[in-house]
Each structure stands twice: as C-alpha cells, then as structure tokens.
C-alpha positions as CSV (number, residue, x, y, z in Angstrom):
1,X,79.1,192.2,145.3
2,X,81.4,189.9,147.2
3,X,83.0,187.2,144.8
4,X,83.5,183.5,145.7
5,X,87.2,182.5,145.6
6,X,87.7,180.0,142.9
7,X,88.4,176.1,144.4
8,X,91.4,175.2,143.9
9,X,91.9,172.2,142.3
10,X,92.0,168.7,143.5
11,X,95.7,167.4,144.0
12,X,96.4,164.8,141.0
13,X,96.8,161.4,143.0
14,X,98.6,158.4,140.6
15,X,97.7,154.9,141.2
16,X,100.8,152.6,140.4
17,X,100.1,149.2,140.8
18,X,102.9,147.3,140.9
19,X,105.9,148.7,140.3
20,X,109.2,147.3,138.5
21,X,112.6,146.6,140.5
22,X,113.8,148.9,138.1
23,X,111.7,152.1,138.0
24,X,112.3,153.8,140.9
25,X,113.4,156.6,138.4
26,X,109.6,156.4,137.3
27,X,108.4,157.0,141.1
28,X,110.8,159.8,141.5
29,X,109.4,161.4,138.2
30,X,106.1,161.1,139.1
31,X,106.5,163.0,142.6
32,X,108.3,165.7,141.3
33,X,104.8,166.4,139.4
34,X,103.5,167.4,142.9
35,X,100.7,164.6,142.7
36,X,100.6,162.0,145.1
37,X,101.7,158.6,144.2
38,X,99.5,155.6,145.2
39,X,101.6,152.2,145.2
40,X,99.8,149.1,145.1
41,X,101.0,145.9,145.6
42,X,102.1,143.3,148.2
43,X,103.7,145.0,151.5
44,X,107.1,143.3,150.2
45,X,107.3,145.5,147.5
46,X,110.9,147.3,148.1
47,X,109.3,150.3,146.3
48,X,106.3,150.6,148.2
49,X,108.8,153.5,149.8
50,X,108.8,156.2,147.1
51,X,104.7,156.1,147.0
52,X,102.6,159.0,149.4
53,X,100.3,156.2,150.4
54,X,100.3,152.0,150.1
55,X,97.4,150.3,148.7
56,X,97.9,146.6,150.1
57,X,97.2,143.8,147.9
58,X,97.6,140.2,148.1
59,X,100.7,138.4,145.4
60,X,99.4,140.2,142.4
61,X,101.0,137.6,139.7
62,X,99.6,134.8,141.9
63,X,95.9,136.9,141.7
64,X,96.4,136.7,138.0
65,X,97.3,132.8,138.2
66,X,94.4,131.6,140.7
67,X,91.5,133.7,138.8
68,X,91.3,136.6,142.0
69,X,91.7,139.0,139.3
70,X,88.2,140.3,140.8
71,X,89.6,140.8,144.2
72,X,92.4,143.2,143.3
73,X,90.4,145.4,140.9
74,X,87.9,145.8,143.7
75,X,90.1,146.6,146.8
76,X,91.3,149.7,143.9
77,X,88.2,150.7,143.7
78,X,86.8,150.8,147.0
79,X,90.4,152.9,147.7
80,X,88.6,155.0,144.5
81,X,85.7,155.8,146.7
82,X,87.2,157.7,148.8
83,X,90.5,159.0,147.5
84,X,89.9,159.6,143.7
85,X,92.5,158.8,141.3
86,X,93.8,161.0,138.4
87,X,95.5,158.6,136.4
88,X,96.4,154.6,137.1
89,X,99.9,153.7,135.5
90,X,101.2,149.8,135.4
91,X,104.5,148.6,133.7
92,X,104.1,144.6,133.1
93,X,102.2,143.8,130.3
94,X,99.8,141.4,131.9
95,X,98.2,144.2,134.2
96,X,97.1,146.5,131.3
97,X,93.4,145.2,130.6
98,X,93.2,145.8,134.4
99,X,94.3,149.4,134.1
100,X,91.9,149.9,131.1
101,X,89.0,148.4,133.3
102,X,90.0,150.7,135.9
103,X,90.3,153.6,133.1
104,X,86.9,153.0,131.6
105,X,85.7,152.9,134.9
106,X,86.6,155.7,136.7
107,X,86.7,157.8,133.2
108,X,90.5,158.4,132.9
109,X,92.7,157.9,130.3
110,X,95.3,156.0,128.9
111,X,94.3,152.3,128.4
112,X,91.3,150.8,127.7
113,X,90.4,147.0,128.3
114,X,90.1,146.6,124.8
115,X,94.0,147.8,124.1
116,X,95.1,146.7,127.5
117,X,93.8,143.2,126.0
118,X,96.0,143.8,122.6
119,X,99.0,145.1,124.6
120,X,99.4,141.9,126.8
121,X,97.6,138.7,124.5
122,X,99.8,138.2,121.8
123,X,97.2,136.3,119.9
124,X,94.6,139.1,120.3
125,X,97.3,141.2,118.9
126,X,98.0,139.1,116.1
127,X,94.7,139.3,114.7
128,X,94.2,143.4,115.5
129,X,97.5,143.5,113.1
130,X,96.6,141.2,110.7
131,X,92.7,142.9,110.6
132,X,95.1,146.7,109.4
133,X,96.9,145.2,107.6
134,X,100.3,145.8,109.7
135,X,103.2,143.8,108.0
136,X,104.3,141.2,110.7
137,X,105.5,136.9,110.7
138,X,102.8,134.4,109.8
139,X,101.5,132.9,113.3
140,X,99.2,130.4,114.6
141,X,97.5,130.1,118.3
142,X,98.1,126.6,119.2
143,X,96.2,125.0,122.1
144,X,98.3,121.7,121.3
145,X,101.0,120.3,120.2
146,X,99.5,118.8,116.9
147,X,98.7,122.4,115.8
148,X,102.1,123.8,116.3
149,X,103.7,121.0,114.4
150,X,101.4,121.4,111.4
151,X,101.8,125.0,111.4
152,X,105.7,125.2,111.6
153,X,105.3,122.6,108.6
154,X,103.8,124.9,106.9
155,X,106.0,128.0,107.6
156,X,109.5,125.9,107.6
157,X,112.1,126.1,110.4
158,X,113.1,128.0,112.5
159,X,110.1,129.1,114.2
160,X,109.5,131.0,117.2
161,X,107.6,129.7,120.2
162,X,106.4,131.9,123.2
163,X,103.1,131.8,125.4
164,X,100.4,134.0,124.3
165,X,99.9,136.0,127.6
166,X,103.0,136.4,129.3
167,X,106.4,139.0,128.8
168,X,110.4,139.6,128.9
169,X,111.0,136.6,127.1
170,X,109.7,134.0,129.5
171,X,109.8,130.7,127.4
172,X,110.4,131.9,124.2
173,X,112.3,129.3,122.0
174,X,113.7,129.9,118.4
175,X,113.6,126.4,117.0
176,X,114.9,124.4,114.1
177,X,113.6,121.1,114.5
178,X,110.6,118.9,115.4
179,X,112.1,117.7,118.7
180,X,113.3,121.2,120.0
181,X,109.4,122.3,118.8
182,X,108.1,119.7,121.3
183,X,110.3,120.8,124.4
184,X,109.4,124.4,123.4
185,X,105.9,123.9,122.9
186,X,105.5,121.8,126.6
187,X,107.5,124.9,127.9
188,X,105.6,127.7,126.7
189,X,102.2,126.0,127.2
190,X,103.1,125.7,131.2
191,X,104.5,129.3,130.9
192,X,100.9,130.8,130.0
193,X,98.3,131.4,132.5
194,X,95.6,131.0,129.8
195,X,97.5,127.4,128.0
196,X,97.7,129.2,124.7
197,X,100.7,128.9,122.8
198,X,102.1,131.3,119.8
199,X,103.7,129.4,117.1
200,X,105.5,132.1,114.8
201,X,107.4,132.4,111.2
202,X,111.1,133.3,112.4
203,X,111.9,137.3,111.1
204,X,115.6,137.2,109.9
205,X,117.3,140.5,110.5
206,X,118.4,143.5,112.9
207,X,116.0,144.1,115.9
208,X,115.0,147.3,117.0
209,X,112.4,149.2,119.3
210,X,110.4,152.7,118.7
211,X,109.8,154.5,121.6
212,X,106.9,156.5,121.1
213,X,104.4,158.6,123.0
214,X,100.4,158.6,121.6
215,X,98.4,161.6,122.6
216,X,94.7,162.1,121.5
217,X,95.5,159.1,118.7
218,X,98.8,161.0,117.3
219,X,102.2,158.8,117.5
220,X,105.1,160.2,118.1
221,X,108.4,158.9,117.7
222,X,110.7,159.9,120.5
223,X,113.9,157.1,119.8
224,X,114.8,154.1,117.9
225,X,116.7,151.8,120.2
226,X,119.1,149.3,118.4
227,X,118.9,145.6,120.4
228,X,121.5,143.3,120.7
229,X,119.4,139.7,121.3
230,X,121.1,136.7,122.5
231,X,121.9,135.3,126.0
232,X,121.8,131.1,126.8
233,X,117.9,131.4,125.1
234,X,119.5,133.4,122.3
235,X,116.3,135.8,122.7
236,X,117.1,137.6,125.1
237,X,117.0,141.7,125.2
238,X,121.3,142.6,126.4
239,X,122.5,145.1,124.4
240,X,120.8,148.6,123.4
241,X,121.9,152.1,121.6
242,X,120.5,155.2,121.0
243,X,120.2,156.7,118.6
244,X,119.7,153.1,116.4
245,X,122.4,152.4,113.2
246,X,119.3,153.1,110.8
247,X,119.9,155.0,107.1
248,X,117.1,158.1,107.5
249,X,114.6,156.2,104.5
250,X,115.2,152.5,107.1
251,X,114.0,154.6,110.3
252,X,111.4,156.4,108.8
253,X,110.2,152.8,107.3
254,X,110.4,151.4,111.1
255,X,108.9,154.8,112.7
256,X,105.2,154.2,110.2
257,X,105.2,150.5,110.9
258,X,105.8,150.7,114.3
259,X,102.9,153.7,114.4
260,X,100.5,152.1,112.6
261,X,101.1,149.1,114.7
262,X,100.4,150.6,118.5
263,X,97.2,152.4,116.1
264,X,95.9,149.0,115.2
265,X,96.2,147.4,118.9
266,X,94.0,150.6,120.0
267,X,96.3,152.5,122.6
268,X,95.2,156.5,122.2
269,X,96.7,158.1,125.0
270,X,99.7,156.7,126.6
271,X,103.8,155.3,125.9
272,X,104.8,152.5,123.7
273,X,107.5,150.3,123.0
274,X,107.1,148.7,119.9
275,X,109.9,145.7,118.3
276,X,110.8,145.6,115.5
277,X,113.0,143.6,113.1
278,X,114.1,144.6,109.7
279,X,113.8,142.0,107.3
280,X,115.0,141.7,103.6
281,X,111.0,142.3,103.0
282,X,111.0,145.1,105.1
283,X,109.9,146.0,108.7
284,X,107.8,143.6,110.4
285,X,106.3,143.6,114.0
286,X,108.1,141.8,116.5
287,X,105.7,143.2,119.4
288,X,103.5,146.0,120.5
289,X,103.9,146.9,124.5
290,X,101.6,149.6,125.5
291,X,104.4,150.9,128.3
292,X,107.7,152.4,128.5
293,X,110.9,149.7,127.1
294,X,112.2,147.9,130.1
295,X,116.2,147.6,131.3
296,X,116.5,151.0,131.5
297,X,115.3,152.4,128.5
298,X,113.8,155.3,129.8
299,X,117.1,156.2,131.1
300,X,118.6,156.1,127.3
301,X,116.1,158.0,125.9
302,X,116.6,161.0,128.4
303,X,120.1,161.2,128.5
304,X,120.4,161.5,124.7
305,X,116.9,163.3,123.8
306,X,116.3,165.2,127.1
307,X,112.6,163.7,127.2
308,X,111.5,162.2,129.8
309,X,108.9,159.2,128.9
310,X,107.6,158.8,132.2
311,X,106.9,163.2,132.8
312,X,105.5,162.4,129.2
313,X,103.0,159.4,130.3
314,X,101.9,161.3,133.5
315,X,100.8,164.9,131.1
316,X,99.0,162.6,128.6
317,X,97.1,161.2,131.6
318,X,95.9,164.7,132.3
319,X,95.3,165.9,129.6
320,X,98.0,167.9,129.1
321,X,100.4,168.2,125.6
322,X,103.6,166.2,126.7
323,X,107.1,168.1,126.2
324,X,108.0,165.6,123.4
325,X,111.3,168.0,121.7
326,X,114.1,166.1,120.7
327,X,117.4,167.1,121.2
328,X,120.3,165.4,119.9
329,X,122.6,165.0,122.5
330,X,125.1,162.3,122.1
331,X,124.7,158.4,122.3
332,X,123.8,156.2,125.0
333,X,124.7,152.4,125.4
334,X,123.4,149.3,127.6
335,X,125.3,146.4,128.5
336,X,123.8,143.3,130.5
337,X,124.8,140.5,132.3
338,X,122.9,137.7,132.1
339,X,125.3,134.0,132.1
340,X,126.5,134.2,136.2
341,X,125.2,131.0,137.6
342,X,126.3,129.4,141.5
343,X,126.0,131.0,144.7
344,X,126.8,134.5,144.8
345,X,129.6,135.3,147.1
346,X,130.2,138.9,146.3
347,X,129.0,141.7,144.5
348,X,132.1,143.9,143.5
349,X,132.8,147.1,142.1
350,X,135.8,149.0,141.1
351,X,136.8,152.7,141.2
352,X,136.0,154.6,137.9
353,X,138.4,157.2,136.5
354,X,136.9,160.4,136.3
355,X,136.4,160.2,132.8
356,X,134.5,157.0,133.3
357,X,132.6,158.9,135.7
358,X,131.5,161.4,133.2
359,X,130.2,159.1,130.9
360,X,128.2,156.8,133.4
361,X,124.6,156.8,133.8
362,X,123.7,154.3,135.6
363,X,125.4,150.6,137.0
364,X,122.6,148.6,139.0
365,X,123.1,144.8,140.1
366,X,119.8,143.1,140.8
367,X,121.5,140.2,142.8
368,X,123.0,139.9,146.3
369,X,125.4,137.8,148.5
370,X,123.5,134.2,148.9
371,X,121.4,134.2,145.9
372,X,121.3,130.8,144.1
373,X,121.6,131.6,140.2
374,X,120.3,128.9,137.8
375,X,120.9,129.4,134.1
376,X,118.8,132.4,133.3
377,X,115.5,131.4,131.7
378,X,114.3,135.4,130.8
379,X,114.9,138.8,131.2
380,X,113.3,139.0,134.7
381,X,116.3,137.2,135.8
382,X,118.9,139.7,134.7
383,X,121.8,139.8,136.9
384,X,122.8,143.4,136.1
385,X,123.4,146.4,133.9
386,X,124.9,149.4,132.7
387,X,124.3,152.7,131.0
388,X,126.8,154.8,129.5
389,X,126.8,158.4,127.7
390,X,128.9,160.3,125.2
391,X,128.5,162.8,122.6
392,X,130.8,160.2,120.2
393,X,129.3,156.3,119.7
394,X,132.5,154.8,120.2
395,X,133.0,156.8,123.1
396,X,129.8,155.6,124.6
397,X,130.5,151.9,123.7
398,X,134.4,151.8,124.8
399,X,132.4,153.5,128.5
400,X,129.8,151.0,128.4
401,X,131.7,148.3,128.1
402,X,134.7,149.6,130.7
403,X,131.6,149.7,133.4
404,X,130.1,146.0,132.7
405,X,133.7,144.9,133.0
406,X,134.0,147.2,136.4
407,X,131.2,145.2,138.1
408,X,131.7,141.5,139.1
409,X,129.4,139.5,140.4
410,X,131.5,136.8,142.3
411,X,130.0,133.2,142.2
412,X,131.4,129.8,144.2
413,X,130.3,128.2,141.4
414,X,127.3,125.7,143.2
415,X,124.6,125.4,140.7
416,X,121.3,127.2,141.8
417,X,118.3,125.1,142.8
C-alpha cells in the first residue's frame, strides 16, 4: 500500500510590530531561525529593511494617543487571515496588551492582555505586586495634584514621580520638595496617554536588572546587570555591567524577588527585564518589563553568557526549550552619552588600537549632522553608546571607557528647539 508523504510543516512567520532603532541585532537573530519576519509599522521605519514582508501601519504611538488602537490590531489581523503568524514579538512597553490581544486571539504564546496590561501600566502592576505580596516602594495613583501631595506627605521626601503608562524614563522626577512635586506632577500627568500619575516612596540604594527568560511559568535567571543611573534627570539608565558587583547570598536575594515579581504580573512564556534596587531592607521592585533590557543589553548578556535572549524569546514562542546555559566568559561594560546639546556639526570617530579592537562590541551614535539637541528629557533621546568585552572587569571598563572617549559628537553649541 502506497504511503502519503508527511506535509511538511508550515514556515514559522514572526510578526514584529514596531521595531526599536536599536535592535536590528533582534531582526538579524530572528532570520537566521529560517522563519520569516513580518515588520509592522509606519513605511518610515529604517528597519522595515531586515523584515521578509512590511505590514504598513499608520504612526503607531500617535494610534495609541488618538484612541485608533482598534485600527492597528485589525489591519494585523486581516494580514492573519491570510498569512498566519507563529509568534508576534514587540519591544516598547506600551504595545504589550496589544500583542497579548493578538496572542489570545490567534492562540499563540507569550503575552497575554492581562500581563501585557501589568507589563506596561505601572499602577496595574503595583497592585498585581502588592496582591503576592512582592516587596516593592509604597505608591499612590494620583489623578491630581491634591493626591500626590497628600501622599508624598505621608511617605516623606524624596519621592518619585513618573506617568503610569509610559517607559525609558519619560518624565520621571525624583523630588524633594513641594514645589519640584508640582512641576513633576504637571509633567508626568501630560506625559501619560491615560492622565494617571505614579506618586512613589524613593528606594535608597544600588540599582540593578535580572534578565530572565519564563518558559511554561519557570523563571530563569540568565544575568544581573549592574546600572549606573543619573544623567541631567538623574534617572536616567547610562552605565551597565555584567556580571553585576553582587555577594552570591545579595544576587540570589535579587534573582527570587525579581522571579516572583514577573510571576505576580502574569508573563508565562516570554523574556524579562526586571529593576531592581537593593535597599538597607532588602530588594525591592523598581519595575517589571515583560521584554528584553534596552541600550543594548542583549548584546551584554551574549557576549559574556553566550545566550542569546532574542534565539531564546523566538524557541519559547514555539514551543520549543530555549538554550538558556550559562557560560562565564568575561565582563561586559556600557557607557552612554546623554548631555550633547546644540546643532550637531559632526559625528567623529577615531582609530582603535588593535587591542581596543579586541575588546569592542559595539559603538552606535543615534544622532546625525543637523540634528537640533535639547537637554535630554529620557532615554529615547540617547545620543550614543558603547559596549566593551574582556575576560578581566577592569579591563572591560578601562575599554569601555577608551571607546566613549573615541566617539565625539561635535556640536556648534545653538540650543535645540
């Protein structure tokens, strides 16, 4: 009797809506899978390049602002229809409940609306925390100004203010007093799309991130990152290591919190970049994001664990076990730049000596010749950064610092409008 050949399975085909100025290391991961890669998002999207196909969409962060939400989930599923999708992966924060609509829709993993929701609203987080009983600040959702003064009378100064749906530090404020509260309040409050303002207790002590990878509800801990915070807002994310300065019993005490956070927010399959700071009481949460770290952190992580986060995301989405192995490699350091204001003139780099050259992973300048630089307000407005590598830390830091010095960014000095 004559068998019938075995179908051959459908090709994997990755819907990434959006994606980040700096991930193209994400799209090249994802098409050395084999699948093809979907890119959605406006046709000025520089990006759009690496994907197999182009989903066009109209400004998706000005959908999000004018309530066309609706509009953009549809056009993806009417694309759905007739070229199925395997997986649908999304890097800023505020897309998440979208991808976890689309998830539960189309019955793939990863997010679901409910965690996409926890991931993105920082007051619906607050509450999944508080509800497991995850050690994090005393907060307060404030719809006005009233309530975020009584509350930071209750709490004492300084205390931190940042709108409740948006991400890489846009308008977040530490603040001592009742008259930098107001400005920071008025601030944040225009900031959000929803006019919901977080009003936190300030967390004294070191910052770090866990970069972890949940597979059928199981965390795993892939690299602490040690952050340097600080910039003109003083909250902004410039310097990062890896492997963080943590005793063993400190990391392991970061590692459960940081678990049972992601846990508590409801993210089963998918990466996570949780903060963290280390208080005299202990860790407390800082933030759950239900995505890789930003500014190049999957970069870090592979260069000193040999994991890649983003191979990692893509097997979880299919149901396959990631390759999470850790090796321990050496150290890797980021530098930023962030206080280059006027009228860039020039964008400069300078030869590297070949052991410079060893130890460099990556130097990427996200400004060019006739950009107008105000004073930086967040991270999306970066100027540039570095990477270095080196089996010694101080090697690693003398190289990271030798490339932020190696790259100028020359300015005439004219204020940006």
């Amino acid at each position: 009797m004559e068998q019938t050949p075995m179908a051959e399975p459908p090709t994997p085909r990755v819907l990434v809506i959006r994606p980040a100025k700096e991930r193209e290391s994400a799209l090249r991961t994802l098409a050395r899978t084999g699948a093809e890669i979907v890119v959605a998002d406006h046709p000025d999207n520089d990006l759009a390049g690496f994907g197999d196909a182009q989903l066009l969409l109209p400004r998706v962060p000005t959908a999000f602002r004018t309530d066309r939400v609706g509009d953009l989930e549809q056009r993806i599923a009417d694309f759905h229809e007739v070229r199925p999708f395997t997986a649908v992966l999304a890097d800023f924060d505020y897309l998440l409940p979208l991808v976890g609509r689309l998830n539960e829709r189309f019955g793939l993993r990863g997010h679901t609306e409910r965690s996409g929701l926890a991931c993105s609203n920082k007051s619906l987080q607050r509450a999944a925390l508080d509800r497991a009983e995850v050690p994090q600040p005393r907060w307060a959702a404030c719809r006005d100004l009233a309530a975020a003064r009584d509350f930071a009378k209750t709490a004492g100064w300084p205390v931190v203010v940042k709108p409740s749906d948006r991400a890489a530090s846009c308008a977040v404020s530490v603040v001592r007093s009742q008259a930098e509260l107001d400005a920071a309040f008025t601030a944040a409050f225009d900031e959000s799309w929803e006019s919901e303002v977080i009003v936190e207790e300030y967390l004294d002590g070191p910052e770090f991130s866990v970069e972890a990878v949940v597979a059928n509800g199981v965390v795993t801990t892939v690299a602490v990152t040690g952050k340097g915070i600080g910039g003109r807002t003083g909250t902004l994310k410039l310097d990062a290591e890896i492997p963080a300065r943590l005793t063993a019993a400190d990391r392991a005490a970061v590692e459960e919190v940081a678990a049972g956070a992601v846990l508590a927010c409801g993210l089963l399959d998918g990466p996570a970049h949780t903060e963290v700071r280390l208080t005299a009481a202990g860790p407390r949460i800082v933030e759950v994001n239900g995505r890789i770290g930003g500014v190049f952190i999957s970069h870090m992580v592979r260069a000193v664990t040999g994991v890649d986060l983003y191979r990692a995301w893509y097997d979880v989405l299919h149901g396959e076990m990631p390759e999470l192995a850790v090796q321990e490699r050496g150290f890797a350091v980021r530098r930023c730049v962030s206080e280059v204001e006027g009228l860039v003139e020039a964008v400069d780099v300078g030869e590297l000596s070949p052991e410079l050259r060893e130890r460099h992973v990556l130097t990427r300048c996200f400004v060019h010749p006739g950009d107008r630089l105000a004073p930086i307000e967040n991270g999306n407005e970066m100027r540039a950064a570095v990477v270095a590598f080196a089996a010694e830390r101080a090697d690693a830091v003398a190289a990271a610092d030798a490339l932020a010095a190696n790259l100028t960014i020359r300015t005439s000095g004219e204020a940006g409008a």
